[in-house]
MARDRENPA-644109 format. One record per atom (N, C-alpha, C): residue number from 1; residue in one letter; chain; atom name; x, y, z. Coordinates in steps of 0.1 Angstrom, whole numbers, plus 2048, in hexadecimal, padded with zeros to 3 digits. Example, Ala and Ser with C-alpha at 12.3 -4.5 7.8 and 13.67 -1.06 7.14 Angstrom:
BEGIN
PT num residuo cadena atomo   X   Y   Z
PT   1       A      A     N 884 7C7 84E
PT   1       A      A    CA 87B 7D3 84E
PT   1       A      A     C 884 7DF 84E
PT   2       S      A     N 880 7EA 847
PT   2       S      A    CA 889 7F5 847
PT   2       S      A     C 881 800 84F
This chain:
BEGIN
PT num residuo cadena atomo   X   Y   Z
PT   1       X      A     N BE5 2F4 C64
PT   1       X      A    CA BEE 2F1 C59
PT   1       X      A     C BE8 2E4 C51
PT   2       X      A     N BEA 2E6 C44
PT   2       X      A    CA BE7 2D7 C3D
PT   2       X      A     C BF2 2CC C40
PT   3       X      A     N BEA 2C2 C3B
PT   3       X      A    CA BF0 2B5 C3A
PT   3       X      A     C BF8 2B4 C2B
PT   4       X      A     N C03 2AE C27
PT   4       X      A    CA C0C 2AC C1D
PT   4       X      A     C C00 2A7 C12
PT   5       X      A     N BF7 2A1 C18
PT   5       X      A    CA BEC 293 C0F
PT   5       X      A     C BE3 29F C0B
PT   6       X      A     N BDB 2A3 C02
PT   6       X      A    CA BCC 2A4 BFA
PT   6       X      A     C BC5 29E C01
PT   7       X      A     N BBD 2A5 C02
PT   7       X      A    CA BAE 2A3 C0A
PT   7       X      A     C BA7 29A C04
PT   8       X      A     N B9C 292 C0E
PT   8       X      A    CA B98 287 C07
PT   8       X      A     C B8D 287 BFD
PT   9       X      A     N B89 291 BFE
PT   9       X      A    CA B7F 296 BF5
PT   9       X      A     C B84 294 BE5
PT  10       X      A     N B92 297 BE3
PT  10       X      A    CA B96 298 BD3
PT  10       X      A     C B9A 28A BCF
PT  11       X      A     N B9A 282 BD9
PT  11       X      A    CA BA1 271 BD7
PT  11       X      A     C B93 26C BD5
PT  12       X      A     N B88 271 BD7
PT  12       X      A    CA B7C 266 BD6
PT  12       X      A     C B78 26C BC9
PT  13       X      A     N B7C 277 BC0
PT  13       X      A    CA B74 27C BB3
PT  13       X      A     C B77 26A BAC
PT  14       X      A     N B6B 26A BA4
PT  14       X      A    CA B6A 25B B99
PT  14       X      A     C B73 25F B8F
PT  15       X      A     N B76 252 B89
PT  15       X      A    CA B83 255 B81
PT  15       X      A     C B7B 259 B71
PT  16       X      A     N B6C 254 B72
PT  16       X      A    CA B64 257 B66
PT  16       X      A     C B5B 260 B69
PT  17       X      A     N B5C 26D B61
PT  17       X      A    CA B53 279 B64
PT  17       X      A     C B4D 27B B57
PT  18       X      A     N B3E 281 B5A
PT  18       X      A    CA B3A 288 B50
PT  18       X      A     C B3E 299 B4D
PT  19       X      A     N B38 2A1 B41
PT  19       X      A    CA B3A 2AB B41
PT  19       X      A     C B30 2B1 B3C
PT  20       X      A     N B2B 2BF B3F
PT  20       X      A    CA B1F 2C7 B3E
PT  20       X      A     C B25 2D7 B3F
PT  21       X      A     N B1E 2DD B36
PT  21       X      A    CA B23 2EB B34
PT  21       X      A     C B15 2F6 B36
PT  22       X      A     N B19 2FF B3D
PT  22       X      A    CA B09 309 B3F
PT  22       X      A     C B13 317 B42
PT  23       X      A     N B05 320 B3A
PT  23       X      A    CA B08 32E B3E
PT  23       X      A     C B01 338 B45
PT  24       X      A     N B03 33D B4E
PT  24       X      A    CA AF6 33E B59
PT  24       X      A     C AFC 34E B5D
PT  25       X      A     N AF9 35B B54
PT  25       X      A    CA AFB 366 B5A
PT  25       X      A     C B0F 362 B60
PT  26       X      A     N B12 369 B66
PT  26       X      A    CA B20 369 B6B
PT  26       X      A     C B24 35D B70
PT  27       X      A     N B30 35C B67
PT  27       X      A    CA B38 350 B6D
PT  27       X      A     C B3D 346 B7A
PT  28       X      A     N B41 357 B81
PT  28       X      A    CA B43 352 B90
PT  28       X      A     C B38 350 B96
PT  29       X      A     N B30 351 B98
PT  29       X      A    CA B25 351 B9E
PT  29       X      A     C B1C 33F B99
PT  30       X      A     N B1D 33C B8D
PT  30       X      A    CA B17 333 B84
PT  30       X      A     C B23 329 B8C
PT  31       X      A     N B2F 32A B8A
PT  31       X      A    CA B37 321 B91
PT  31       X      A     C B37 31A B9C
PT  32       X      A     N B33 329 BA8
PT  32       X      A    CA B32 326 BB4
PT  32       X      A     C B24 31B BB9
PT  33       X      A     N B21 320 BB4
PT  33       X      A    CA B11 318 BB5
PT  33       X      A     C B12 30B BAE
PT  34       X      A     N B1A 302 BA6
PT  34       X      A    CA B1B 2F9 B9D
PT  34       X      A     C B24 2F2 BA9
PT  35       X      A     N B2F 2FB BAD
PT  35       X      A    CA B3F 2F1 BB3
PT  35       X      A     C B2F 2EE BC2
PT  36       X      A     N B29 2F4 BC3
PT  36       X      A    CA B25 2ED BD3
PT  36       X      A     C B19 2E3 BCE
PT  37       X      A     N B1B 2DB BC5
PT  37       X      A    CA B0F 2D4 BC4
PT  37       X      A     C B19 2C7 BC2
PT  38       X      A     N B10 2C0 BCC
PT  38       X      A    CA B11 2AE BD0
PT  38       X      A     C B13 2A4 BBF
PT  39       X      A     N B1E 2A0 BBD
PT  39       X      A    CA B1D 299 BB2
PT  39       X      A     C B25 2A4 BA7
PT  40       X      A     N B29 2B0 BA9
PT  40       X      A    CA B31 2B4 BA0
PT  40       X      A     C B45 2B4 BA7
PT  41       X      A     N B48 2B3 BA0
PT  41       X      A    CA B55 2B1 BA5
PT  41       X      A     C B60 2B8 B9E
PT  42       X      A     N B5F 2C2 B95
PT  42       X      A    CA B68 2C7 B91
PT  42       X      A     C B5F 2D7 B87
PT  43       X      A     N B68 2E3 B88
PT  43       X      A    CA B63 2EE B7F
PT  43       X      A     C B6A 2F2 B7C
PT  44       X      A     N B66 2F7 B6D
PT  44       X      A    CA B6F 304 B6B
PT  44       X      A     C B67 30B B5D
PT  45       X      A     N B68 31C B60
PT  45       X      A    CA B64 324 B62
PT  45       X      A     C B6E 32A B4F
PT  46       X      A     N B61 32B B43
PT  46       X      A    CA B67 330 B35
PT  46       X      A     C B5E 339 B2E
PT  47       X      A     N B63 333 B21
PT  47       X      A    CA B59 33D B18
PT  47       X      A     C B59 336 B0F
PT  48       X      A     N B49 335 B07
PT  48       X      A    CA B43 32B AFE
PT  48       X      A     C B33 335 AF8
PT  49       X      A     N B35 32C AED
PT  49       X      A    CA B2E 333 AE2
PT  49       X      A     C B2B 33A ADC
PT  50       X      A     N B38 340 AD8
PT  50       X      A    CA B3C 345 ACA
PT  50       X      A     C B45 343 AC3
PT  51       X      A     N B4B 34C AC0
PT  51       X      A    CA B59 346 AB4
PT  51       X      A     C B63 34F AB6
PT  52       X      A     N B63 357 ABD
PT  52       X      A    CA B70 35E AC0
PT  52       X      A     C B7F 356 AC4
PT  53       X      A     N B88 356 ABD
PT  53       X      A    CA B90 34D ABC
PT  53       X      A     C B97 350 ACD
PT  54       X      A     N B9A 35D AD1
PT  54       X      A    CA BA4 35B AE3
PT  54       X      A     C B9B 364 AEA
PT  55       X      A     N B8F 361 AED
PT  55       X      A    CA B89 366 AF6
PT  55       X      A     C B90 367 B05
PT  56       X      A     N B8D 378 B11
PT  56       X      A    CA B90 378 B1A
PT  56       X      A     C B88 380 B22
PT  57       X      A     N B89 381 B2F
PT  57       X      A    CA B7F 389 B32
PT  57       X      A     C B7E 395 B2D
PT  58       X      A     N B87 39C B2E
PT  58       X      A    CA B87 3AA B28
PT  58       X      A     C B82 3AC B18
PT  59       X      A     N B80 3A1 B15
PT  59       X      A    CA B7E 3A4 B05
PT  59       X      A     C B79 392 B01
PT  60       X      A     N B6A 393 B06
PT  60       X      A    CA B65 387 B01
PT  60       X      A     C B5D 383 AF6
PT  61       X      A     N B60 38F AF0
PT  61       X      A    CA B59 38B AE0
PT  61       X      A     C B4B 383 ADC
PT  62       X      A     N B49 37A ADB
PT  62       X      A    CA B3B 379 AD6
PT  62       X      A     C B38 36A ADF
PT  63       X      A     N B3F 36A AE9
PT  63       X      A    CA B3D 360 AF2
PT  63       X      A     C B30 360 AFD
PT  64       X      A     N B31 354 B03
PT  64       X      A    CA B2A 358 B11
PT  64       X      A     C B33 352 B1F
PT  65       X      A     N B30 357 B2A
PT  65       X      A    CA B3B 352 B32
PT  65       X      A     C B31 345 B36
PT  66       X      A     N B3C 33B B38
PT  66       X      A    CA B31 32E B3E
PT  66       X      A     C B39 327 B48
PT  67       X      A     N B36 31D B4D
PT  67       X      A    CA B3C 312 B58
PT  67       X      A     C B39 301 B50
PT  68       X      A     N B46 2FC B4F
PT  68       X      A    CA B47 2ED B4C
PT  68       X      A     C B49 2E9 B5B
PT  69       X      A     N B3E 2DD B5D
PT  69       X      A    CA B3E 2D4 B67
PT  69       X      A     C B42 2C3 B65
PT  70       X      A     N B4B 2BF B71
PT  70       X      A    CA B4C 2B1 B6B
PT  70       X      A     C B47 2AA B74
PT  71       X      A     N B3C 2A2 B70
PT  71       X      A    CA B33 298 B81
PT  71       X      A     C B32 28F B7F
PT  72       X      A     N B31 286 B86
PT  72       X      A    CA B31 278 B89
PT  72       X      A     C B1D 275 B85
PT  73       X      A     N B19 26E B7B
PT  73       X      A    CA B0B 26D B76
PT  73       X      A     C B04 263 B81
PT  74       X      A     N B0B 25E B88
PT  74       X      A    CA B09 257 B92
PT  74       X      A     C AFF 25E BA1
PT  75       X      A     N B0D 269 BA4
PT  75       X      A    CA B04 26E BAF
PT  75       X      A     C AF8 27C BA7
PT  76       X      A     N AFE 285 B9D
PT  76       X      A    CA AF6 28E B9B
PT  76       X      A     C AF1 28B B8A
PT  77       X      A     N AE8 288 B83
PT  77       X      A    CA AE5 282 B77
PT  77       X      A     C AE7 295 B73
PT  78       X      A     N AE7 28F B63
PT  78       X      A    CA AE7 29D B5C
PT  78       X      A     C AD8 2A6 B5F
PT  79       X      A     N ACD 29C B5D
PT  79       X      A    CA ABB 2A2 B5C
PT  79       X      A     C ABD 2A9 B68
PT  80       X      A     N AC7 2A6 B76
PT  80       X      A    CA AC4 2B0 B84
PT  80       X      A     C ACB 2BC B7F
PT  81       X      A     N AD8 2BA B78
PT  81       X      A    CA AE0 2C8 B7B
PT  81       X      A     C AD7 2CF B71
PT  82       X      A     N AD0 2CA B64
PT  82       X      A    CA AC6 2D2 B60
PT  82       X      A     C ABB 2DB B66
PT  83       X      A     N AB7 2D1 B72
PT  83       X      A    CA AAE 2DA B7B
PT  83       X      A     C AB2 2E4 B84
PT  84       X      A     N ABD 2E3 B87
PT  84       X      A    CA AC5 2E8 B8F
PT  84       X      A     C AC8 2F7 B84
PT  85       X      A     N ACC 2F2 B79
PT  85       X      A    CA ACC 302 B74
PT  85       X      A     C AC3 309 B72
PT  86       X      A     N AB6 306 B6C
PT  86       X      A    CA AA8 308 B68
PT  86       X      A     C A9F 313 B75
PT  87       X      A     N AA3 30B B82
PT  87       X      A    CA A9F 311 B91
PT  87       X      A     C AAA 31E B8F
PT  88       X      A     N AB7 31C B90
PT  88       X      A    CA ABD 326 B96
PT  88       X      A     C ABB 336 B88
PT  89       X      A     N AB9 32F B7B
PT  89       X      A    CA AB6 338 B71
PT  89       X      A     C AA8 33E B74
PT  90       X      A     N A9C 338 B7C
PT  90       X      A    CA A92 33D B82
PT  90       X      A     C A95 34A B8E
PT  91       X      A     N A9D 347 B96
PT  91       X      A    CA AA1 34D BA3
PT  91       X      A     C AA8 358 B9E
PT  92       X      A     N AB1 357 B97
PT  92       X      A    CA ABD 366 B93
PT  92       X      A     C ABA 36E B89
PT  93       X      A     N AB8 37F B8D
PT  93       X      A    CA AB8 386 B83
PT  93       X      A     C AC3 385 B78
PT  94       X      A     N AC1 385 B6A
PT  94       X      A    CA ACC 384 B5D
PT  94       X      A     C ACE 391 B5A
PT  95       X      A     N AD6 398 B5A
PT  95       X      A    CA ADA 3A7 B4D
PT  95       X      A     C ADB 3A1 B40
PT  96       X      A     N AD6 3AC B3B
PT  96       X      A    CA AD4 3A6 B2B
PT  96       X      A     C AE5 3A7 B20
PT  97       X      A     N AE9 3A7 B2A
PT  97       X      A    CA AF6 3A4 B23
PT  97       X      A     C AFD 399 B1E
PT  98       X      A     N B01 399 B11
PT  98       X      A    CA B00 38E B07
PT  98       X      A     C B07 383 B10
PT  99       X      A     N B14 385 B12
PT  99       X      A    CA B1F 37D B1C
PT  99       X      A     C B1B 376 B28
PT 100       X      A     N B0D 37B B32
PT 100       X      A    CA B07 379 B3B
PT 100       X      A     C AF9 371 B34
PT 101       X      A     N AF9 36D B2D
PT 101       X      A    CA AEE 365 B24
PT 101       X      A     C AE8 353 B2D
PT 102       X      A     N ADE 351 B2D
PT 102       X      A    CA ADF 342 B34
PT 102       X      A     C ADA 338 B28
PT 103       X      A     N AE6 32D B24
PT 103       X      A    CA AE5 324 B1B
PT 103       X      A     C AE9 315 B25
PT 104       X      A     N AE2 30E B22
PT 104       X      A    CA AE5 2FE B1D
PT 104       X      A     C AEF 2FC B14
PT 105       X      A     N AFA 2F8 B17
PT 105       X      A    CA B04 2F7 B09
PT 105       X      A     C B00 2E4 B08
PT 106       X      A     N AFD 2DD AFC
PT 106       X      A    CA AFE 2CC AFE
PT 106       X      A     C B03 2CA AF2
PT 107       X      A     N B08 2C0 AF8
PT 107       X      A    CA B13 2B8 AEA
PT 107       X      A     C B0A 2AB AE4
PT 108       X      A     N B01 2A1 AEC
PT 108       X      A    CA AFA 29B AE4
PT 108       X      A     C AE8 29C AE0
PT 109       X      A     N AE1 293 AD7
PT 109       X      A    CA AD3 299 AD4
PT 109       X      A     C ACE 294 AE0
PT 110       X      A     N AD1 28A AED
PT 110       X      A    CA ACA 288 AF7
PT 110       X      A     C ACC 293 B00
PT 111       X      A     N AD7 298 B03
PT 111       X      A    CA AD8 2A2 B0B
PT 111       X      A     C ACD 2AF B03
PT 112       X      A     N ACF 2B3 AF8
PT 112       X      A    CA AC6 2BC AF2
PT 112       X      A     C ABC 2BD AFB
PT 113       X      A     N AB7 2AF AF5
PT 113       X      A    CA AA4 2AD AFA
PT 113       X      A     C AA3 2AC B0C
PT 114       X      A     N AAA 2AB B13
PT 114       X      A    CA AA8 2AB B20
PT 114       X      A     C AAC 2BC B20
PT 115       X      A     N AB3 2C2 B1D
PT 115       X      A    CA AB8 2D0 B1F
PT 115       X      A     C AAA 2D8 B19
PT 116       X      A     N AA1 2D6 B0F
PT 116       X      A    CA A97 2DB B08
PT 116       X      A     C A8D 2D8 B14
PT 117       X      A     N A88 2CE B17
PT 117       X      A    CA A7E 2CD B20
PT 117       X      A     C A81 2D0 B2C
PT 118       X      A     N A8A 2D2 B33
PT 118       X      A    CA A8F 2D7 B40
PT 118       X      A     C A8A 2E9 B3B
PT 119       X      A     N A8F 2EC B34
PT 119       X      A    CA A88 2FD B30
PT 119       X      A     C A7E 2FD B2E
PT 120       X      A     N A75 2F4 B27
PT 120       X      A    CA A68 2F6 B27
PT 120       X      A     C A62 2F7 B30
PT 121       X      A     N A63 2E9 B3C
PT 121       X      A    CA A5D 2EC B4A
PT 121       X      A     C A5F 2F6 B50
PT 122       X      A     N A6D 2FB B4F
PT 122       X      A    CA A6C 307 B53
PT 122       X      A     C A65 317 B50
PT 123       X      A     N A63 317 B3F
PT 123       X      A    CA A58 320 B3F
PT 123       X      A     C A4C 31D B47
PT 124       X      A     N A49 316 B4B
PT 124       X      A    CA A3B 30E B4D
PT 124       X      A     C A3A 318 B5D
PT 125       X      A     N A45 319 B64
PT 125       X      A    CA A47 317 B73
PT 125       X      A     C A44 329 B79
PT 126       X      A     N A44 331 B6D
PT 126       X      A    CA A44 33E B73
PT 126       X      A     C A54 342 B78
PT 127       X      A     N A4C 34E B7D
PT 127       X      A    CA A5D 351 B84
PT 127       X      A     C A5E 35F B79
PT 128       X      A     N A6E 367 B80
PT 128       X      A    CA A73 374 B7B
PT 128       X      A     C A6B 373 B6C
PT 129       X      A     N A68 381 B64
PT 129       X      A    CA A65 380 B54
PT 129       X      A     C A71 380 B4F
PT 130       X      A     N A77 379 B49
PT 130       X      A    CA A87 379 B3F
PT 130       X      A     C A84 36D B33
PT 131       X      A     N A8D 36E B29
PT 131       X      A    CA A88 362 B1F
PT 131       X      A     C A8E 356 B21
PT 132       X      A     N A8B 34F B1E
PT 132       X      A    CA A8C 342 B1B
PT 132       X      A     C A9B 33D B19
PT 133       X      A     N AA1 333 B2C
PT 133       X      A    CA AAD 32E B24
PT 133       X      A     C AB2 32A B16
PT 134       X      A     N ABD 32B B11
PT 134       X      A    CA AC1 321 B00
PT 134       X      A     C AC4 318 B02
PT 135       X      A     N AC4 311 AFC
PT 135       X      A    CA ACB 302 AF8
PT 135       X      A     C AD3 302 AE9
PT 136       X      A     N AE0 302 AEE
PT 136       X      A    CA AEB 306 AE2
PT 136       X      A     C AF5 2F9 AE1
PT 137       X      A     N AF6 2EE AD6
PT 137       X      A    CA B00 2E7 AD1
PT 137       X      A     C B0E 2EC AD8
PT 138       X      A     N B17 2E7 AE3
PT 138       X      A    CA B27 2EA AE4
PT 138       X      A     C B31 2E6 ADC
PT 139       X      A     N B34 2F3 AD7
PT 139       X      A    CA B40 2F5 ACF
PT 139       X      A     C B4F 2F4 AD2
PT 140       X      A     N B4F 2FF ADC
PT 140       X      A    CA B5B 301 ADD
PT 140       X      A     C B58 309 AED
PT 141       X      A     N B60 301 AF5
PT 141       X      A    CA B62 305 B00
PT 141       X      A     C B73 30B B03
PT 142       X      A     N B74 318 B0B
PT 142       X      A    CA B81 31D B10
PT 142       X      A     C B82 322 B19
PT 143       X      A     N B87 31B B26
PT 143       X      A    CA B8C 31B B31
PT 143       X      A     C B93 32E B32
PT 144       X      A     N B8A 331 B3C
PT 144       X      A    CA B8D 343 B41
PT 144       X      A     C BA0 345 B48
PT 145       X      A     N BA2 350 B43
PT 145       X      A    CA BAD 357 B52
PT 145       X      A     C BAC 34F B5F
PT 146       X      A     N BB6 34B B62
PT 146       X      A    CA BB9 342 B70
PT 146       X      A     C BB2 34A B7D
PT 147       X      A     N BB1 359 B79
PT 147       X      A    CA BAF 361 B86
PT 147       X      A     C B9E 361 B8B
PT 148       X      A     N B9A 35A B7C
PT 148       X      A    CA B89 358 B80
PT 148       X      A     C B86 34D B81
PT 149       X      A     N B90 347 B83
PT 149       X      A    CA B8B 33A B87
PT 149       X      A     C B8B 336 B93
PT 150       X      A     N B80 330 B9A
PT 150       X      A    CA B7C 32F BA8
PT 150       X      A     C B7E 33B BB1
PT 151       X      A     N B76 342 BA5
PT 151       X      A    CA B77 350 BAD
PT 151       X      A     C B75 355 BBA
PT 152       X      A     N B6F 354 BC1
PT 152       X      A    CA B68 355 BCE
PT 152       X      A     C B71 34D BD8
PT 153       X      A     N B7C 344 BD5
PT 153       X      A    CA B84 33F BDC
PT 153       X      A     C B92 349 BDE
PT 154       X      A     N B95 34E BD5
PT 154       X      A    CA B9F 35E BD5
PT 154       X      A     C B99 36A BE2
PT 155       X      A     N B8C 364 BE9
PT 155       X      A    CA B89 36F BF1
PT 155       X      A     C B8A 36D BFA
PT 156       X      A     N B95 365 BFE
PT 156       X      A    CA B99 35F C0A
PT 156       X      A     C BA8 358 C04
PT 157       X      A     N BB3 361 C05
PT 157       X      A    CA BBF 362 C01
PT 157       X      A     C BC9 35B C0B
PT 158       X      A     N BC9 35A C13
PT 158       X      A    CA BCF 34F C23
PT 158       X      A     C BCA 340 C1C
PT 159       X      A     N BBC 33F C19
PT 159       X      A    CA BBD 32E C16
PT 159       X      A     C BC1 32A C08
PT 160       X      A     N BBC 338 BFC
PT 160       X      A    CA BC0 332 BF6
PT 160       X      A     C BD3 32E BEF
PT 161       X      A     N BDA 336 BF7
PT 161       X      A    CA BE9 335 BF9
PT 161       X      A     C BED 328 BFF
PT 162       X      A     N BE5 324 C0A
PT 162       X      A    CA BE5 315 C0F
PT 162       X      A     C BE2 30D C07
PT 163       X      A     N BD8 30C BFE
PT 163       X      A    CA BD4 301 BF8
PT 163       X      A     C BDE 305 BEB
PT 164       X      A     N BE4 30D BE7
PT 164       X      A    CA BEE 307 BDD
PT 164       X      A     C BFA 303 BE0
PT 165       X      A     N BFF 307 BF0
PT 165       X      A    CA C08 2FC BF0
PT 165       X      A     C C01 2EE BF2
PT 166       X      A     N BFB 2EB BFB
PT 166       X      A    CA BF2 2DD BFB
PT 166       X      A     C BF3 2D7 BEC
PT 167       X      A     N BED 2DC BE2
PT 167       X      A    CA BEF 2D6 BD5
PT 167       X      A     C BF6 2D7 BC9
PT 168       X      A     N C00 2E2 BD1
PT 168       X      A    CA C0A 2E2 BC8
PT 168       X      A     C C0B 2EA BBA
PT 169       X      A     N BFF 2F1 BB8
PT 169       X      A    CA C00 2F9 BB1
PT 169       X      A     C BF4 300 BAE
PT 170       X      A     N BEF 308 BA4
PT 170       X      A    CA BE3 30F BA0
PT 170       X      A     C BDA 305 B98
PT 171       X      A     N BE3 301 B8D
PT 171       X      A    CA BDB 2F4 B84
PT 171       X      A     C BD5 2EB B89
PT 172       X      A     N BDA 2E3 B93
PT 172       X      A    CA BD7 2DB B9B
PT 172       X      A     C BCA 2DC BA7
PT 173       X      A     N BCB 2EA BAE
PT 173       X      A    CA BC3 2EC BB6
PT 173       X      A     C BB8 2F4 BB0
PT 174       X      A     N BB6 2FB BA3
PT 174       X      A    CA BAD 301 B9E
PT 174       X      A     C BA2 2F0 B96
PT 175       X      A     N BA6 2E5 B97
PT 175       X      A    CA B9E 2D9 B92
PT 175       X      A     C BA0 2D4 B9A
PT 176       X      A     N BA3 2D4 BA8
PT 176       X      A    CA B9C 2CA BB7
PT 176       X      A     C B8D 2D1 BB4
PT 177       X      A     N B86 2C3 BBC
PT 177       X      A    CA B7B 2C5 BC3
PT 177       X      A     C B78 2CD BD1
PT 178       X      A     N B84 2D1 BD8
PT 178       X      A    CA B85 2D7 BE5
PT 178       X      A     C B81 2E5 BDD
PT 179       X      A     N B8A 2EA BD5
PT 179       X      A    CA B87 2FB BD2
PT 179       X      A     C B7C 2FC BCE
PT 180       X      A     N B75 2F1 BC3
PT 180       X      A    CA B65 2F1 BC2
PT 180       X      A     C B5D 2F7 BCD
PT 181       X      A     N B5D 2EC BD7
PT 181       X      A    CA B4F 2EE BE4
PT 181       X      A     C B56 2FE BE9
PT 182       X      A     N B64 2FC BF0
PT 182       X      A    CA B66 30C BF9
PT 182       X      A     C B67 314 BED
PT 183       X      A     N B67 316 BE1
PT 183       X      A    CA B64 320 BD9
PT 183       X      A     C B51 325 BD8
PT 184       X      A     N B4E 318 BD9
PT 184       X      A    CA B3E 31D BDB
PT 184       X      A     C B39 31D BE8
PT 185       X      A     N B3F 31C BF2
PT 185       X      A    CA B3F 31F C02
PT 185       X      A     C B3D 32E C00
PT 186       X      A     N B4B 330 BFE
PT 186       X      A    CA B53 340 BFE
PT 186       X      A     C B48 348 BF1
PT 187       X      A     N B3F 348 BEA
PT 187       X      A    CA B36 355 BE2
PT 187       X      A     C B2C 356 BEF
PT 188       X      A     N B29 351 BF1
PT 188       X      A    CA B1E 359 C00
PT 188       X      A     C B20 34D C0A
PT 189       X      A     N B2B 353 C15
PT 189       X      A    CA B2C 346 C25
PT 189       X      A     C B20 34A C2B
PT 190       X      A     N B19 33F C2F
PT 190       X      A    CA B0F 33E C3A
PT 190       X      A     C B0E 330 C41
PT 191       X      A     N B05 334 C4D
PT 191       X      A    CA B0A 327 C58
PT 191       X      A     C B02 31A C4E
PT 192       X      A     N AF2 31B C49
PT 192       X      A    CA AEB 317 C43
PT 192       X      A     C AF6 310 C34
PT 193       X      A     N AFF 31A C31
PT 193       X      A    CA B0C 311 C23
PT 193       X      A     C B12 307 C28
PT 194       X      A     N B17 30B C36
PT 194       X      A    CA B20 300 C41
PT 194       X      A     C B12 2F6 C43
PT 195       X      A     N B08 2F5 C46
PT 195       X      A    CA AFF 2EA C45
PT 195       X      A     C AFB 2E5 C3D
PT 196       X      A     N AFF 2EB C2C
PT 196       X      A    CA AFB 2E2 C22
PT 196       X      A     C B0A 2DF C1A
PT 197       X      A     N B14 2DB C1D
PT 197       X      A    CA B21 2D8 C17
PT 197       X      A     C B18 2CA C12
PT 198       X      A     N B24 2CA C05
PT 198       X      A    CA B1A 2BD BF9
PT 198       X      A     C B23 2AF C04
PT 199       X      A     N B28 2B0 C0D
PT 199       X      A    CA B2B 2A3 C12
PT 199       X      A     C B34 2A9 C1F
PT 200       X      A     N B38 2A0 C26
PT 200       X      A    CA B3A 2A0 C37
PT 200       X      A     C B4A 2AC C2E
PT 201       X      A     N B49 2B8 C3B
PT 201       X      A    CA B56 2BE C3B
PT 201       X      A     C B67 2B6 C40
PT 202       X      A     N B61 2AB C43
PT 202       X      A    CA B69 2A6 C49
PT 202       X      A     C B76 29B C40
PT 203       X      A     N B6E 29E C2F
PT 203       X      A    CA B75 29A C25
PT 203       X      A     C B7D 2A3 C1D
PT 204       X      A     N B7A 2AE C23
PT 204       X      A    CA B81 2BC C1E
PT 204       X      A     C B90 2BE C21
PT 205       X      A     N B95 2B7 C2A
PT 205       X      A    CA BA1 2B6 C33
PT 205       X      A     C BA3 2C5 C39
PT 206       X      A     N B9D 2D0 C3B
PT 206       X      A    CA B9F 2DB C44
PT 206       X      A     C BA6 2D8 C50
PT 207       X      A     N BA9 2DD C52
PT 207       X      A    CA BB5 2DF C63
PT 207       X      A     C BA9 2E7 C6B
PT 208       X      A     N BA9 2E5 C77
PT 208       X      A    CA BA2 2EB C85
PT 208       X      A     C BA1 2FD C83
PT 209       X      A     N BAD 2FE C7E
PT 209       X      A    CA BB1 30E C78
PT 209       X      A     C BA3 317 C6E
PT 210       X      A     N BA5 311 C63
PT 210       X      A    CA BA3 314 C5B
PT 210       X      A     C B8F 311 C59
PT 211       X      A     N B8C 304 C62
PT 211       X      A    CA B79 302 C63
PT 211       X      A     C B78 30E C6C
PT 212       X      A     N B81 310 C75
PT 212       X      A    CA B7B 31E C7C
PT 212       X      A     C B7E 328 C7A
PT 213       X      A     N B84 328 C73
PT 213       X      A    CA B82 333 C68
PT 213       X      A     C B7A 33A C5E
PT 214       X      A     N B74 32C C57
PT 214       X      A    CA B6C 32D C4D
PT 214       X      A     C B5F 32D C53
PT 215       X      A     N B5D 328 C63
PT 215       X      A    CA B52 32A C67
PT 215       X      A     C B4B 33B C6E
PT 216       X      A     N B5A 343 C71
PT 216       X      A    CA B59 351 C72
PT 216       X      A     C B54 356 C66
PT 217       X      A     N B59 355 C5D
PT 217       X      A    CA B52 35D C50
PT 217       X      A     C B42 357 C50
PT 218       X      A     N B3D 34F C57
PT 218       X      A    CA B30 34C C51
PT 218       X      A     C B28 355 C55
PT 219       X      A     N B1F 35A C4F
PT 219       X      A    CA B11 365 C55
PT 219       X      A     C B05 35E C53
């Protein structure tokens, strides 16, 4: 059983965050890989860059699906999560489908120029034949259907029922940092994910229950 208190993990997020928007092939997946990295502390999972006034999944119009990240520039600078997309855009096959698209969304001309030369190097590096991340000005960002958000954490329906009473609601626990990391635990468990949590489990506030639990699902 939980404790009445939030885990410690969501009392240490900085009260000043930055924010960074990427589109990387499918959302959940772009998410899960984003919530498990050290220095990001909050996700969520929309649709950006185009103009369709109520984009949904079922009808995303001239969008692309993407992930807004909010991180602390302290532990993870923006130039890393750049790299960080650049490698993983190397590693993953893309479908050429428009919505599954991989963009750089940046709001200022510094970010531009670090987002341009992060692609460059990455042409440089080899890897799958596909073209050339974008680098696209953010316009307009809109937050997806609640049901895709922290997707991979709905596949395990026992915790995530617990963690909304823990926090008391959907809104609330879909922007903890807890559903971040076990949302990107939960898209592929392995003992090797349990050995790279972005910081000690032991700030996660899990119950005895529930780490052995999460340790059975590992392969």
């Amino acid at each position: 059983m939980w404790t009445l208190e939030k885990p410690p993990i969501d009392a240490m997020a900085p009260t000043r965050l930055e924010t960074a928007l990427f589109a990387l092939g499918r959302f959940q997946d772009a998410e899960a890989r984003l919530g498990f990295t050290k220095g990001v502390w909050r996700t969520c999972v929309g649709y950006a860059g185009g103009v369709f006034s109520s984009p949904s999944y079922e009808d995303i119009g001239d969008h692309m699906e993407a992930v807004r990240v909010e991180y602390d520039p302290q532990s993870v600078s923006y130039g890393q999560l750049l790299e960080l997309f650049t490698c993983w855009y190397r590693m993953i096959p893309l479908d050429a489908v428009q919505r599954h698209s991989a963009v750089i969304f940046v709001k200022t001309e510094k970010e531009r120029r670090l987002a341009r030369a992060a692609v460059e190097r990455s042409t440089l590096c080899g890897g799958p034949a596909q073209p050339a991340a974008r680098v696209l000005p953010l316009k307009t960002f809109i937050p997806a259907e609640k049901k895709w958000q922290k997707y991979y954490l709905h596949s395990a329906p026992w915790l995530y029922e617990e963690l909304l009473r823990l926090y008391g609601g959907e809104d609330a626990l879909l922007r903890s940092t807890l559903a971040a990391r076990l949302n990107g635990f939960l898209r592929q468990p392995s003992q090797s994910a349990l050995r790279c949590l972005p910081e000690s489990a032991d700030l996660y506030g899990l119950s005895s229950h529930d780490r052995v639990t999460l340790r059975a699902m590992a392969i």
